[in-house]
N, C-alpha and C positions, 0 to 999 in steps of 0.2 A: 101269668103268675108274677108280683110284681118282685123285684131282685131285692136282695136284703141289701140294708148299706153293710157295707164293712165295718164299716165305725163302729156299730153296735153291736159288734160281735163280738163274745168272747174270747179276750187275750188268751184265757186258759184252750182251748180247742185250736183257733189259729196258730199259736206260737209252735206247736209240738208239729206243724203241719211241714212248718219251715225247715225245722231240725232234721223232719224226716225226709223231707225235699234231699237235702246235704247228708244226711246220713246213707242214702241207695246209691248214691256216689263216691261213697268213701271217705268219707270228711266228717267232724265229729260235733258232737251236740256242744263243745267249747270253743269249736270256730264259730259256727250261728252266734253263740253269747258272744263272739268276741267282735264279731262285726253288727251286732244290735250294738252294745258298749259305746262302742266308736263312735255307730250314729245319735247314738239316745245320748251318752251319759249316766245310764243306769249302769251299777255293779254285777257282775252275773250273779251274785248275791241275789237283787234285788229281782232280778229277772226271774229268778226261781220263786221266791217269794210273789212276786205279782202273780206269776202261772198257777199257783195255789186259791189265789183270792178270784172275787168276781167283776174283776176290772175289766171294761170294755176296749177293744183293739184302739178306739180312737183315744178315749183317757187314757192310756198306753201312752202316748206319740203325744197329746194335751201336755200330760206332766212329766214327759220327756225333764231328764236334769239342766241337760245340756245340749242340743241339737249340736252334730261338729259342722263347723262352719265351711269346709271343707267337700261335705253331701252337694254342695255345689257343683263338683266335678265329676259326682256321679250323672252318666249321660246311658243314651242307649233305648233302649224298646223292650215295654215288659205288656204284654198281653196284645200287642203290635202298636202302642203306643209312646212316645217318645216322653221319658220320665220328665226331662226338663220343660215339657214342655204344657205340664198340666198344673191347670191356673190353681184349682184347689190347695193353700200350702199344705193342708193334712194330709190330703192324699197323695202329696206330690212325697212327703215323708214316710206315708206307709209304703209307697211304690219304690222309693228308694232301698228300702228293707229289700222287698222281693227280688231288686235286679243287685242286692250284693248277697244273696242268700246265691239267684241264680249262677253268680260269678264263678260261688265258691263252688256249685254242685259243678260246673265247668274244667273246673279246676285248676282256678287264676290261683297265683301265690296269692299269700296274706297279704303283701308289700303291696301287691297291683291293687288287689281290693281297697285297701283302707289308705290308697290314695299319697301313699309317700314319695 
């Protein structure tokens, strides 16, 4: 069966996957906005608004506002792979998402997460 990209996938389905990742943890659907925010540059405005419309996961991370310059120091192994270390930048940004989504289901402070 061949694998679907991610890319293609809707933001609407994905993104609620995250929240719910962090929410079985105890963490709340405004920390997820808060640490997408940080990485994208989207408002959690905007973020709610896009999970409404049929914007794909990778146009998501495409029209990012602002990538933080910062996602740099995000490191670590998300699916046993090492984030920094995947050549694809898009994927290298969607992965980035997953391993501060996993930080926060972890239950890193906000400060360790968004790298202060």
């Amino acid at each position: 069966m061949p694998r679907t990209d991610v890319t293609q996938m809707s933001f609407a389905k994905l993104y609620p996957l995250l929240v719910n990742k962090a929410e079985k943890k105890g963490r709340t659907r405004q920390e997820v906005d808060q640490v997408t925010a940080w990485l994208t540059g989207y408002t959690p405005e905007d973020i709610a608004r896009l999970e409404q419309s049929d914007i794909s996961y990778g146009d998501f991370f495409r029209g990012a506002p602002a990538i933080n310059p910062n996602c740099a120091l995000i490191t670590g192994k998300i699916c046993g792979i090492r984030v920094e270390e995947i050549e694809d930048p898009l994927m290298r940004r969607i992965r980035y998402l997953d391993k501060l989504v996993d930080e926060l289901a972890k239950g890193k402070s906000m400060e360790q997460i968004l790298r202060k």
